[in-house]
Every structure is written in structure tokens, then in C-alpha cells.
C-alpha positions in Angstrom: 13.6 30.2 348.5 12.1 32.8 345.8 8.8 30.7 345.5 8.6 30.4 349.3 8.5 34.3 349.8 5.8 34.9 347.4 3.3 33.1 349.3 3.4 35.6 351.8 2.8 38.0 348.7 0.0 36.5 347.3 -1.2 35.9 350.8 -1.2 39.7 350.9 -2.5 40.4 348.0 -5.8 38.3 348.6 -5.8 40.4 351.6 -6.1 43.3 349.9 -8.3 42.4 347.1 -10.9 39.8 349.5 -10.6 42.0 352.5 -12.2 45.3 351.0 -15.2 43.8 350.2 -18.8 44.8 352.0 -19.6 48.3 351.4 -22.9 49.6 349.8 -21.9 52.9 347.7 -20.9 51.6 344.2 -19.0 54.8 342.5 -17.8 54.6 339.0 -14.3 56.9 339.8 -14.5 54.7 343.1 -14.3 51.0 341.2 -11.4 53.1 338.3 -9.6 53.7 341.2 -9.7 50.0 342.7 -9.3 48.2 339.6 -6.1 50.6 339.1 -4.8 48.8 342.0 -5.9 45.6 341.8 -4.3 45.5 338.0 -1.2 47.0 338.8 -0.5 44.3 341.7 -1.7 41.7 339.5 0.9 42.7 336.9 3.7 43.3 339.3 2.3 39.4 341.3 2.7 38.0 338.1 6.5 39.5 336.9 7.2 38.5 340.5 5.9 34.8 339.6 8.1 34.3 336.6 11.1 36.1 338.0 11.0 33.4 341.2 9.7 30.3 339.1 12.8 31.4 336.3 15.5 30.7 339.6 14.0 26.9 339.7 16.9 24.2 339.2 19.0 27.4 338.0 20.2 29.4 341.2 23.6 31.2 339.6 24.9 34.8 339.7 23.3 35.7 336.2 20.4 34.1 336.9 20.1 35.7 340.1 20.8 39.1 338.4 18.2 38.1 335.3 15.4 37.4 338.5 16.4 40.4 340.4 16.1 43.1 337.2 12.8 41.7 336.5 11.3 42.1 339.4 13.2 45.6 339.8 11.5 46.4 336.4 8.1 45.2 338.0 8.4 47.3 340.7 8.8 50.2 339.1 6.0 49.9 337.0 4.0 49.4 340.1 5.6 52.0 341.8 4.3 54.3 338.5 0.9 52.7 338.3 0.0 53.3 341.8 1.5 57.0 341.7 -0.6 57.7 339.3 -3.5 56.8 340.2 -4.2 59.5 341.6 -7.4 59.9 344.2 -10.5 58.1 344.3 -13.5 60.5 344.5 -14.4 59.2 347.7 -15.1 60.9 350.9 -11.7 59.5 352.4 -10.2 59.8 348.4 -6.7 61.8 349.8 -5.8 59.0 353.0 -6.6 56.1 350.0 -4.1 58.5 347.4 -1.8 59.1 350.6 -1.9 55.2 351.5 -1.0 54.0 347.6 1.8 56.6 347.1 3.5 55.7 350.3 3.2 51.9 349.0 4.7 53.0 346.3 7.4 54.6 348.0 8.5 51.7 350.1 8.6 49.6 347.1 11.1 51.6 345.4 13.1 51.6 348.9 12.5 47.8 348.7 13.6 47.2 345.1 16.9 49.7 345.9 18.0 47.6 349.1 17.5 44.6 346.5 19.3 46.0 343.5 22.4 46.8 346.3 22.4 43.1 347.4 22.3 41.9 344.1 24.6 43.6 342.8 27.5 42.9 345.2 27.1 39.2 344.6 30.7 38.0 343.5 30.4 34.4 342.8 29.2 31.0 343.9 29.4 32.0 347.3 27.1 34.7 347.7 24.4 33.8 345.3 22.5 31.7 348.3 22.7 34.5 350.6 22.0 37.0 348.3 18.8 34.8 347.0 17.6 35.1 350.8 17.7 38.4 351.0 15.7 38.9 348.1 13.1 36.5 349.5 13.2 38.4 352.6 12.7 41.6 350.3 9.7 40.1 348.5 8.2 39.3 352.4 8.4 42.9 353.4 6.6 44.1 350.6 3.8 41.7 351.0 4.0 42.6 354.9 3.5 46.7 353.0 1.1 45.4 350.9 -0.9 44.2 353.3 -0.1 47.2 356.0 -1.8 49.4 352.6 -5.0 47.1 352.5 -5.5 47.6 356.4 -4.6 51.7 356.2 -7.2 51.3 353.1 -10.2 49.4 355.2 -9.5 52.1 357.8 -9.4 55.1 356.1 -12.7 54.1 354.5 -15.4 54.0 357.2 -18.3 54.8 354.8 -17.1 52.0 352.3 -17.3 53.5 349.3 -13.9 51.6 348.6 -15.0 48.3 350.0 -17.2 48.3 347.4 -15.2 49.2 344.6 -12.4 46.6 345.6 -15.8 43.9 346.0 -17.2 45.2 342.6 -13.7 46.0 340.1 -13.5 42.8 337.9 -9.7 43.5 337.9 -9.8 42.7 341.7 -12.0 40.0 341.3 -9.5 38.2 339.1 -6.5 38.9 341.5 -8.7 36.5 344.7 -9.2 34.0 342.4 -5.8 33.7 341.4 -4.7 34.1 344.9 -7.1 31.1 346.0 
């Protein structure tokens, strides 16, 4: 049930990273800026990954909890990653900032609601539920990610990000594992 909500993720992800290409302005600061991103959801995809492919055959309570804290401890690295990041020197540099930070804000919300869920699981019983909701978790952050790649393509009518997300090897490395 893990595996299935990732899709969605990585679905989201190639959003984000293939949907931002087509601008012309190719700025250094510009590129830091969307390889910063584009590494930090890489990293965070991946810990996702393992957390979700670690639950295969071996859906328990511990296991659950092992699955859960790793992709808590993902998140908050992402959460830190994108937060400081600070703001591409772009025309549109503070809506980009003010687009990643609130990202980053609804993935700590996101990992809290999980951590609560996960941590009232009391036996055999409410492991399966409990593994839903944390599918359901990971398909709301894609839905975020992907809400953050749109806010992004707005907020950058000149394109100067387009380009950096089309030209940052760390984003080119994030569609083609997304492919």
C-alpha cells in the first residue's frame, strides 16, 4: 500500500523537475537554486523508496514504526534543505523562496499527522489502517509537491527558473529516475 502511494510522488516529482523546462535566461544563482531542490527531493524520493520497499512481505507494528521514522527523518531534512535555500536571484526570486518554504511547511504538518497515526498503532489490528494512512500521507505530499511545481511555473513568467530546473544536472537526474 506504501509502494502504491509513491507513484503518485514520483509522478509529482517528474512534474516538477520535467515541467519547468523551456525558458531562455540561464542564471548561475538561478540553476544553485533549482539543483537545491531537485537534490533535496531526490534525497527525500529516495528515503521514501527504501522506507516503503522495507514494509514489503513485512507489514508489523515495528516495522511500520522503522518505515514511518525514516521517512519522518527524510522529511525533515527536506523540510531543512528547502528552508534554506533561500531565494533564487531571479526576478520572481521571493514567490519561488515563498513557494519552497510553504512546501516545507506542509511537509512538516504532513510528517506530524503521520508520526500521531503511527504512533497510536497498538497491535495487529491497527497496523493495516495505520499503513493507509501513511500512504494517504505520502499522496498529499506529492499532491503539495506538485501544487509547489505549478505555484513555481507561475510565479516565473520570464523563465529564468524554467531554465534553471531544464539546465541543473541534479534535476536532470531526478526525470530520468522518475521515467
Amino acid at each position: 500500500m506504501v509502494r502504491l502511494a509513491i507513484l503518485p510522488l514520483v509522478v509529482g516529482l517528474s512534474f516538477l523537475a520535467a515541467g519547468c523546462g523551456g525558458g531562455s535566461n540561464d542564471q548561475p544563482s538561478a540553476q544553485d537554486w533549482a539543483s537545491g531542490v531537485c537534490t533535496a527531493l531526490t534525497d527525500w524520493t529516495n528515503s521514501v523508496k527504501a522506507a516503503g520497499n522495507s514494509l514489503k512481505g513485512n507489514i508489523s507494528e515495528d516495522s511500520l514504526k522503522t518505515a514511518a521514522s525514516d521517512i519522518e527523518d527524510a522529511s525533515k531534512s527536506l523540510e531543512s534543505d528547502l528552508k534554506n535555500l533561500g531565494k533564487p536571484n531571479t526576478k520572481s526570486g521571493q514567490d519561488a523562496k515563498n513557494a519552497v518554504d510553504k512546501l516545507a511547511g506542509e511537509v512538516d504538518d504532513d510528517v506530524n499527522e503521520m508520526k500521531d497515526t503511527v504512533d497510536n498503532v497498538s497491535g495487529a489490528a491497527g497496523v493495516v489502517p495505520a499503513v493507509q494512512s501513511v500512504s494517504a500521507t505520502v499522496s498529499k505530499m506529492a499532491s503539495q509537491i506538485s501544487g509547489t511545481a505549478q505555484t513555481l511555473d507561475q510565479a516565473d513568467p520570464s523563465g529564468e527558473l524554467k531554465q534553471a530546473f531544464k539546465d541543473a544536472p541534479a534535476c536532470k537526474s531526478l526525470t530520468s529516475s522518475s521515467s
